[in-house]
N, C-alpha and C positions, 0 to 999 in steps of 0.2 A: 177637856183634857188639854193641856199646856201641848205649845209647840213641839218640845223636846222629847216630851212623853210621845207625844204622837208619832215621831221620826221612829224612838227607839225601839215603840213595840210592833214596826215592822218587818216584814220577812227581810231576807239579804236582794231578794230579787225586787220585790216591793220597793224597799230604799231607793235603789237603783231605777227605778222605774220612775221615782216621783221626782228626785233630787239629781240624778245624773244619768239622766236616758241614755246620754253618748258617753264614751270612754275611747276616743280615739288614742292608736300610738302618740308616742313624742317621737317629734320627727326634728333630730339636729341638723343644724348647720351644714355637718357636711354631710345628707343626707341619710344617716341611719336613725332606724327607726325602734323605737324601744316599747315593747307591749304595755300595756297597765292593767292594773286588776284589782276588784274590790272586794275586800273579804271583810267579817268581823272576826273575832280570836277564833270560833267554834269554827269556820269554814277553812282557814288557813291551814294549806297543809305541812304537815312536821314539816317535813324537809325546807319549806318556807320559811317557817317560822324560826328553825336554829339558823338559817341563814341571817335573816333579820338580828336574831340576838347577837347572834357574831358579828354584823357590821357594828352595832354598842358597843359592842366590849374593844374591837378592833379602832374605833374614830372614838369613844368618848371615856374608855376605862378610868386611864389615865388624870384627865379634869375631874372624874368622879372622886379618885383615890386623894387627890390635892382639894377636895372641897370638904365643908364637915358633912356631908351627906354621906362620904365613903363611896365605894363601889361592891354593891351588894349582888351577888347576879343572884338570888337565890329568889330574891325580892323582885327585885328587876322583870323576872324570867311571873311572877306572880301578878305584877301589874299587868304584863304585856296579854294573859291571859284575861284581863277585867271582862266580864260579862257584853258592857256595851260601847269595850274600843273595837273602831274599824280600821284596817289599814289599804293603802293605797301603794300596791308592790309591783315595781319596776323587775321585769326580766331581760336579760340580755338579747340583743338585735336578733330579727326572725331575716333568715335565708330567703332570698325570692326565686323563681325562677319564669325564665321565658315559656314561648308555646313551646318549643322545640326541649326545654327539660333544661335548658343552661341556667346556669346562678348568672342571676342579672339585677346583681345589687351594688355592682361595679368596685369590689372588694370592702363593702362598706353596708352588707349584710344588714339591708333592705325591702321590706315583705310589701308586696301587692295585692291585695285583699279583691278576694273575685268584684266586687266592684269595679274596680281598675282606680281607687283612692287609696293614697295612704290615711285617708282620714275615717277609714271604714271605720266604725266601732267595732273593738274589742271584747264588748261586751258581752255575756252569754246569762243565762236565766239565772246562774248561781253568782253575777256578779265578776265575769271576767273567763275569756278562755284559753290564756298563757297558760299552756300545759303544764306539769311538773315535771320538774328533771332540768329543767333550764336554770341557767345561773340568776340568783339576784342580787340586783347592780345595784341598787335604791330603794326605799322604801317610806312612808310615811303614815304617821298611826294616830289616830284623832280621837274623841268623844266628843259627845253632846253631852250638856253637862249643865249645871248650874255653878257660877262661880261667884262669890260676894253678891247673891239674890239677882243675880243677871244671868240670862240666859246666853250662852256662850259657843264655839267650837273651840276647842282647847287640842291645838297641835302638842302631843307630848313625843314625839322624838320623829326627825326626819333626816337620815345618812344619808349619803350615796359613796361608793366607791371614787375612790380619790381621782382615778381616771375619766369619771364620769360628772365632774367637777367643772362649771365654769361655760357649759353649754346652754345652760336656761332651763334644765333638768325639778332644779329645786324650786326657782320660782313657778315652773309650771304646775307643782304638786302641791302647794301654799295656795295656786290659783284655783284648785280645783278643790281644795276645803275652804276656801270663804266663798265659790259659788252655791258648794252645798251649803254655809251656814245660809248667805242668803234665800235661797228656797226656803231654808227651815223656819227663814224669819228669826233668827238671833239675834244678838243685841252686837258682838264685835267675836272677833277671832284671837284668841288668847294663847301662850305659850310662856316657857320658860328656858331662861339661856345662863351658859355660866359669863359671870362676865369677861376670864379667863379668855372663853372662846370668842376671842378679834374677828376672825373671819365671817363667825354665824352675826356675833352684833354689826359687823355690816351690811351683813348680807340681810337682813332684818330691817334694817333703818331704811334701806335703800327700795324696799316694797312696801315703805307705807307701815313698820311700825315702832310704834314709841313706848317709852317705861307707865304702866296702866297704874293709875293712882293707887291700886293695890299693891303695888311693889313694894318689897321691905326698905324703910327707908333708914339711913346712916349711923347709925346711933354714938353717941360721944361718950368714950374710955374715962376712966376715974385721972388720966395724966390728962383730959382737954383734948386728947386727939379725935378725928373723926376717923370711925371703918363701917366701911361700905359691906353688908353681906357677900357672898362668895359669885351671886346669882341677879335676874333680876323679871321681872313678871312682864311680858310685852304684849302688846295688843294692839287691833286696827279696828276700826269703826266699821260696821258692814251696814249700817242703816243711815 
């Protein structure tokens, strides 16, 4: 059985168990600390999951509606359910408190995990235990996959809340699906971006990835001109 195969047909705690034993918070700068969780579509709970959609629809409608792809959320909302995407969801800062029962997170609503680390794993047997009811701040949503007979991790959408922009949030969630392509043994980490969106193609360039020979390349108008597609295929080598 193929590497990929072998990832996919196991349980959510199993995954987790082989490919990402620890799930510690993201712990920013100015000390809060942001839970993480690992689901596939079937474990994700509702209320999750329309948060997730509405951050899309909220950061990328618009580039969708100006691309020829359109903005389909009907579609959208059917991908997001794919049998074997997983997503890696950020909830908003957990409250800590002292012995004595005070919040001692020094207004910057920060959890101390009975360990006494904030790097306790977050982790729980289903894959994460950020309760429901909490806001989601961020999110990021992967397969394993085969793409051009390469075996792949293919980041297919990764938000965050615009205030949660700029901390090291999203490189840390990029970092944490090419550790697991690495386990899996993959060939590179794949994705698509519009080209539209300035801020993701730097924020992409500047962690290591470049346009994969696969990307659609320019093609020349019956007037001589060159046009470039709306998008482009990026990837990083993990071997």
């Amino acid at each position: 059985m193929s590497p990929i195969a072998t990832a996919n047909n196991l349980s959510l705690p199993q995954f987790c168990h082989t490919y990402l034993p620890s799930l510690p918070a993201f712990l920013a700068a100015n000390g809060t600390a942001y839970p993480i969780s690992l689901h596939t579509a079937s474990t994700l709970p509702p209320e999750d999951f329309g948060a997730c959609f509405t951050l899309i629809r909220d950061t990328s409608a618009e580039m969708y509606k100006r691309s020829t792809v359109g903005w389909k959320p009907v579609a959208k909302r059917r991908e997001m359910r794919l049998e074997e995407m997983r997503y890696l969801v950020v909830k908003s800062a957990l409250q800590t408190k002292d012995a004595a029962g005070n919040n001692d997170g020094g207004g910057q609503g920060v959890e101390k995990h009975a360990e006494g680390s904030l790097d306790a794993p977050l982790r729980s047997g289903d894959g994460g235990n950020a309760s429901g009811g909490e806001d989601v701040v961020g999110f990021l949503s992967f397969m394993l996959t085969i793409e051009n007979d390469y075996p792949v991790i293919y980041c297919y959408e990764i938000h965050l809340q615009p205030s949660k922009r700029g901390c090291g949030l999203g490189k840390h969630l990029m970092g944490l699906v090419e550790e697991i392509g690495r386990r899996v043994g993959v060939d590179k980490a794949m994705l698509t971006v519009f080209l539209r969106n300035r801020d993701g193609m730097k924020f992409y360039g500047g962690i290591g990835y470049t346009e994969d020979d696969f990307s659609p390349a320019p093609k020349r108008l019956r007037n001589g001109k060159m046009k470039r597609p709306g998008y482009a295929i990026l990837s990083k080598a993990l071997k």
